[in-house]
N, C-alpha and C positions, 0 to 999 in steps of 0.2 A: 352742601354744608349743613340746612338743615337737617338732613338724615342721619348722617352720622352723628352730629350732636345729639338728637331723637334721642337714636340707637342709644346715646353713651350714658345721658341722662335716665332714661329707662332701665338697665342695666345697674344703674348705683340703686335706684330705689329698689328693685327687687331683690339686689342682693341684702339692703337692706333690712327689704319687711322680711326674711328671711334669716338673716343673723336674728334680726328682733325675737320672731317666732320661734327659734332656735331656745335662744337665753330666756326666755320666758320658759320653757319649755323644762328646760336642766333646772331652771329657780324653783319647780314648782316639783321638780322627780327630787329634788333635793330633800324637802319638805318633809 
């Protein structure tokens, strides 16, 4: 139970810091 929750919680935060990094990313080629 723990693992897969692990796994699923880990998986939201990288997708995350990742969408983040993205749009930060386009915000700043926008510029």
């Amino acid at each position: 139970m723990l693992g897969k929750l692990g796994i699923f919680f880990i998986a939201i935060g990288l997708a995350k810091i990742a969408w983040y990094l993205i749009w930060k990313d386009r915000k700043y080629t926008e510029q």
